[in-house]
C-alpha positions as CSV (number, residue, x, y, z in Angstrom):
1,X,63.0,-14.6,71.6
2,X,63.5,-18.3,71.3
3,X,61.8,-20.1,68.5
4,X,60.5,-23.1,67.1
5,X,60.1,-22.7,63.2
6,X,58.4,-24.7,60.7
7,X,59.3,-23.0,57.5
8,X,59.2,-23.6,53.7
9,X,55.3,-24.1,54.1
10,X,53.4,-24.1,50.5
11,X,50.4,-22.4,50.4
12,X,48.2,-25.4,50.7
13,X,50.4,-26.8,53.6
14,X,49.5,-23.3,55.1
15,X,45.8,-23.0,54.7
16,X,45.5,-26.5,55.9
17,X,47.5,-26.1,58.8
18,X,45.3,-22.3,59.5
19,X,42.1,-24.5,58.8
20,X,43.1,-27.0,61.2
21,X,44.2,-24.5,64.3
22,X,40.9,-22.5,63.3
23,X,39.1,-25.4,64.0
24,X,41.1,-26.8,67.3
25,X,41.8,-23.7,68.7
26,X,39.5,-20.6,67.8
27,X,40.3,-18.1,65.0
28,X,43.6,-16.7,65.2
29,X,43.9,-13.3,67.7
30,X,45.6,-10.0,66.7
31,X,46.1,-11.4,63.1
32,X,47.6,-14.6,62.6
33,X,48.4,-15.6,66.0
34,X,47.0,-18.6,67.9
35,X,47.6,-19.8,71.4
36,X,48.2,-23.5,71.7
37,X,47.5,-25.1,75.0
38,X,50.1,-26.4,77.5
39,X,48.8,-30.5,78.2
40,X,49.1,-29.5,81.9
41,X,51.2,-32.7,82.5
42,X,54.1,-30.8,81.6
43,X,53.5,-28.1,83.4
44,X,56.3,-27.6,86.0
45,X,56.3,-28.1,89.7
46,X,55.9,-24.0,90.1
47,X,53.2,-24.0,87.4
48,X,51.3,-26.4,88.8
49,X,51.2,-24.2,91.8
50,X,49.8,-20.9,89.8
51,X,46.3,-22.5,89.4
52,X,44.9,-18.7,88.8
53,X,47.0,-18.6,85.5
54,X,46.1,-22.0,83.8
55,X,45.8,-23.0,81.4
56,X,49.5,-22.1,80.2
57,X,50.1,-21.9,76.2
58,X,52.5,-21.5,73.6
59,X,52.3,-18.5,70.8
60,X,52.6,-19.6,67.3
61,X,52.1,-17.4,64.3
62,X,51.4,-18.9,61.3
63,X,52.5,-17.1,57.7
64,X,52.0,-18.2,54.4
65,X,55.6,-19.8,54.0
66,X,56.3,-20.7,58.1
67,X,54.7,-21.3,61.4
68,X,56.9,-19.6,64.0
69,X,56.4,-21.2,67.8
70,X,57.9,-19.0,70.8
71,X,59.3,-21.3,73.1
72,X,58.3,-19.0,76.0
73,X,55.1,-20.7,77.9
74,X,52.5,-17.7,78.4
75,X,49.4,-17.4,80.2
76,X,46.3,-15.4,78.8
77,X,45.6,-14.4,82.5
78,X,48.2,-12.6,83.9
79,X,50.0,-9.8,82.1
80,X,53.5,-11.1,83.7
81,X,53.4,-13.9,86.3
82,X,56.7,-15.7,87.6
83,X,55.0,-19.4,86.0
84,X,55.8,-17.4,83.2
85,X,59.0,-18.8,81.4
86,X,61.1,-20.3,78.5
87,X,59.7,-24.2,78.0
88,X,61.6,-27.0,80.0
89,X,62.9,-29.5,77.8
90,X,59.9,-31.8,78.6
91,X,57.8,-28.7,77.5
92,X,59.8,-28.5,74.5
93,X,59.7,-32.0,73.3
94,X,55.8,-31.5,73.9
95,X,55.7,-28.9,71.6
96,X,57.1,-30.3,69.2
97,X,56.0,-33.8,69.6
98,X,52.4,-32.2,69.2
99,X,53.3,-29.8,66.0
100,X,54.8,-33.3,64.0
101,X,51.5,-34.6,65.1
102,X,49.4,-32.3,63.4
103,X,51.6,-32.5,60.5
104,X,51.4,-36.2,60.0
105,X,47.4,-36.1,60.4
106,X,47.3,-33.2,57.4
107,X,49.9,-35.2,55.6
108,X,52.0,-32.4,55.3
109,X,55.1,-32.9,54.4
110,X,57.9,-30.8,55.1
């Protein structure tokens, strides 16, 4: 699986940042996962054509010394769905360009 990893989290950096997603996006599911939504201005041509499996998200699991991002968008929806797929490089750059965000508003630095 391709990932996005923020790692060498301290303990604080890691209940902040499960505070924060607990608060943005609903308590974690099946442990410490949490689904972070796709802006659906990145969502590719054939994406935007699957309107019965938006929104799309990204799957992040968050431990106490790393938050591990797949870089496969996913929809809650479907079980398997072609709009199903490893992020463009726009989606990408989303991604990350979102996760630096949260970062910089709970001044963590890593």
């Amino acid at each position: 699986m391709k990932q996005y990893v923020i790692d060498e989290l301290r303990p604080t950096d890691a209940r902040l940042l499960k505070s924060y997603l607990d608060e943005q996006h609903g308590p974690a599911r099946l442990g410490n996962i949490y689904w972070l939504p796709l802006d659906p201005a990145h969502y590719s041509d054939f994406q935007k054509s699957h309107e019965a499996c938006r929104p799309l998200y990204f799957a992040m699991e968050l431990k106490d010394e790393a938050l591990y991002c797949e870089l496969l968008v996913r929809t809650n929806n479907h079980v398997r769905c072609d709009c199903m797929a490893y992020a463009t490089e726009d989606q990408r750059n989303w991604l990350i360009r979102t996760l630096d965000s949260i970062l910089e508003r709970l001044e963590i630095i890593i």
